[in-house]
C-alpha positions as a Markdown table, in Angstrom:
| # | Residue | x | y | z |
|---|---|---|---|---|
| 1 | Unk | 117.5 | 106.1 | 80.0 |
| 2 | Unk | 119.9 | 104.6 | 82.9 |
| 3 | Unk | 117.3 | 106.4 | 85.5 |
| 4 | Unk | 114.5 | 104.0 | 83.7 |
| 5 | Unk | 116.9 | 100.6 | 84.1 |
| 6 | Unk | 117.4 | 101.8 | 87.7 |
| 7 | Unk | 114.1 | 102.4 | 89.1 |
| 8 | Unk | 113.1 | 99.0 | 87.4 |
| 9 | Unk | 115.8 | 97.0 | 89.3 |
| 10 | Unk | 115.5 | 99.0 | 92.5 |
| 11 | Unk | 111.5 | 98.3 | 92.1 |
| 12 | Unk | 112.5 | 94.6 | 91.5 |
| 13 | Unk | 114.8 | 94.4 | 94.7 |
| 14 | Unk | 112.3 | 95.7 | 97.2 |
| 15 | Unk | 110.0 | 93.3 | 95.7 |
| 16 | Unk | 112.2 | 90.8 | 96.3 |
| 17 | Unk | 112.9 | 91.4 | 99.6 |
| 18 | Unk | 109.2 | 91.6 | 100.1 |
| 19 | Unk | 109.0 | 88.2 | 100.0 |
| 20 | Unk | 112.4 | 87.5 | 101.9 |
| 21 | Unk | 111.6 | 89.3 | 105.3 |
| 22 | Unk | 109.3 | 87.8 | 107.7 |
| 23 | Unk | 105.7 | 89.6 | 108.1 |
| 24 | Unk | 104.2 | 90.7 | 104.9 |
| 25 | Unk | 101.1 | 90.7 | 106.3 |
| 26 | Unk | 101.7 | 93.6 | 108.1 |
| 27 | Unk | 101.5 | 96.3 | 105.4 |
| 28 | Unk | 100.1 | 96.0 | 101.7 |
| 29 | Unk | 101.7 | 94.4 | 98.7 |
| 30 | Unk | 102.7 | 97.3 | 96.9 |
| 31 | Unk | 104.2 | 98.9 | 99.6 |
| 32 | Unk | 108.1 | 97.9 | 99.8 |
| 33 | Unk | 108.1 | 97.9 | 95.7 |
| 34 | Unk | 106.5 | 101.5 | 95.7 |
| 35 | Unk | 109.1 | 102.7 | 98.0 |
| 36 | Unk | 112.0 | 100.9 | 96.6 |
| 37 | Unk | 111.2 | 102.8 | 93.0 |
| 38 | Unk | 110.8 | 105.8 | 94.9 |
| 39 | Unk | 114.2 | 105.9 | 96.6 |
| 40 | Unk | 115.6 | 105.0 | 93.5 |
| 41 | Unk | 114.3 | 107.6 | 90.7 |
| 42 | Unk | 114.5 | 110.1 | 93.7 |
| 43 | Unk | 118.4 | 109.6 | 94.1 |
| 44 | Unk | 119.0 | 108.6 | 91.1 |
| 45 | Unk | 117.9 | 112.3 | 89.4 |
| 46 | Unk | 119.4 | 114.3 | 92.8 |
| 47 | Unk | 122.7 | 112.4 | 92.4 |
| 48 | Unk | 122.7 | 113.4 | 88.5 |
| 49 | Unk | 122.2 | 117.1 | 89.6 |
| 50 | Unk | 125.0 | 116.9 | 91.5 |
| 51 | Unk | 127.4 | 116.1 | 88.9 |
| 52 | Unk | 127.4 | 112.0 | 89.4 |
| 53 | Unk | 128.1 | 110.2 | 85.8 |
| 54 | Unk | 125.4 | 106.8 | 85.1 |
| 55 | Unk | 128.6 | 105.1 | 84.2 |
| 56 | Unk | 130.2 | 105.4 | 87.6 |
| 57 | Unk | 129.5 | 102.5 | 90.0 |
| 58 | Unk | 129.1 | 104.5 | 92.9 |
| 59 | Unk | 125.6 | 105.8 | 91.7 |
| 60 | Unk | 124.7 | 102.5 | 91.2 |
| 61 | Unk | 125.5 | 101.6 | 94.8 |
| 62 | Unk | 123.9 | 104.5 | 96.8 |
| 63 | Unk | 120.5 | 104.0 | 94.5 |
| 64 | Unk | 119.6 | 100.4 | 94.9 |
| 65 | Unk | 121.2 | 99.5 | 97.3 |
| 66 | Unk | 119.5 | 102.6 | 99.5 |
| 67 | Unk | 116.7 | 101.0 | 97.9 |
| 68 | Unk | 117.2 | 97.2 | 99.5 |
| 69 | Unk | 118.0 | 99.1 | 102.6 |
| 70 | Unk | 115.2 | 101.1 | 102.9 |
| 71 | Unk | 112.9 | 98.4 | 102.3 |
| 72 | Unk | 114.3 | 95.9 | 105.0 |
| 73 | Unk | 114.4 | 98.9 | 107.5 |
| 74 | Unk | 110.4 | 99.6 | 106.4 |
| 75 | Unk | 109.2 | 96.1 | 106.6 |
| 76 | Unk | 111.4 | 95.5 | 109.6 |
| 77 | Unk | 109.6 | 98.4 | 111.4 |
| 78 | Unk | 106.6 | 98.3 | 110.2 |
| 79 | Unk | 106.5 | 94.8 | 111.5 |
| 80 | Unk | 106.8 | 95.8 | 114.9 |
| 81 | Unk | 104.8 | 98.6 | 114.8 |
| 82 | Unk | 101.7 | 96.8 | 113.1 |
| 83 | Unk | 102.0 | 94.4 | 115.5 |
| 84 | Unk | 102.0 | 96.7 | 118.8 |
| 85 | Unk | 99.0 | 98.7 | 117.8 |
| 86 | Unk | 97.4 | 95.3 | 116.7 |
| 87 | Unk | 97.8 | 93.9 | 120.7 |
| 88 | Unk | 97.4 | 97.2 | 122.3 |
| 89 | Unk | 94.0 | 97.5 | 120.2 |
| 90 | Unk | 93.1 | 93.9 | 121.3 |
| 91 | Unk | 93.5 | 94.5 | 124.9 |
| 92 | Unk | 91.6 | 97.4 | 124.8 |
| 93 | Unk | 88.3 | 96.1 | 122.9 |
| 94 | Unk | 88.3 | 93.0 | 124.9 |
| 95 | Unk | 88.3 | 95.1 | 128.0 |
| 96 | Unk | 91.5 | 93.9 | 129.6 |
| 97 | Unk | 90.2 | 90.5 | 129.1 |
| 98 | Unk | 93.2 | 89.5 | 126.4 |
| 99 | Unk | 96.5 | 89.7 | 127.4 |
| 100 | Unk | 99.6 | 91.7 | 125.7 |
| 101 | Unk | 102.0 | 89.0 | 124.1 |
C-alpha cells in the first residue's frame, strides 16, 4: 500500500518541478510526471526485494527524491537538446540563411 502513497508523491514532485524548471515547452506535459512515477514504483518494488522495510526513511529518500532528481536532470537536458536540434534544423531548411544562436 506504501508503494501506492509513493508513486503518488513521486508523480506529484516531478509535476511540480515541471512547472519550476525553465523550458516546458521543450517536451510534453506528461513527460517529467510519467517518469517521476516510474522511477518511483520501479525503486520502490527493487528496494523491497532487497530487503528495505517501508518504514525506514532511507527508502523514502532514494525513491522520491531519485524521482525530483531525475526529473530536473531530464527537463534540464532535454532543454538543451530540443533546443540544438531545433537551431541546427533551422539553419538547415533556411539554407544557411538563419543563423545558429
Amino acid at each position: 500500500m506504501e508503494m501506492i502513497y509513493a508513486t503518488v508523491v513521486g508523480l506529484g514532485i516531478a509535476t511540480v518541478l515541471r512547472y519550476l524548471i525553465p523550458g516546458r515547452r521543450s517536451y510534453g506535459i506528461l513527460l517529467l510526471p510519467a517518469v517521476g512515477a516510474a522511477w518511483t514504483a520501479v525503486s520502490w518494488t527493487g528496494l523491497t526485494w532487497v530487503g528495505w522495510k517501508p518504514d525506514e526513511p532511507w527508502i523514502w529518500l532514494v525513491a522520491l527524491g531519485g524521482a525530483g532528481v531525475l526529473a530536473i536532470v531530464l527537463a534540464l537536458v532535454l532543454n538543451r537538446a530540443r533546443h540544438d536540434i531545433d537551431a541546427q534544423r533551422l539553419h538547415r531548411l533556411s539554407g544557411g540563411r538563419a543563423s545558429r544562436a
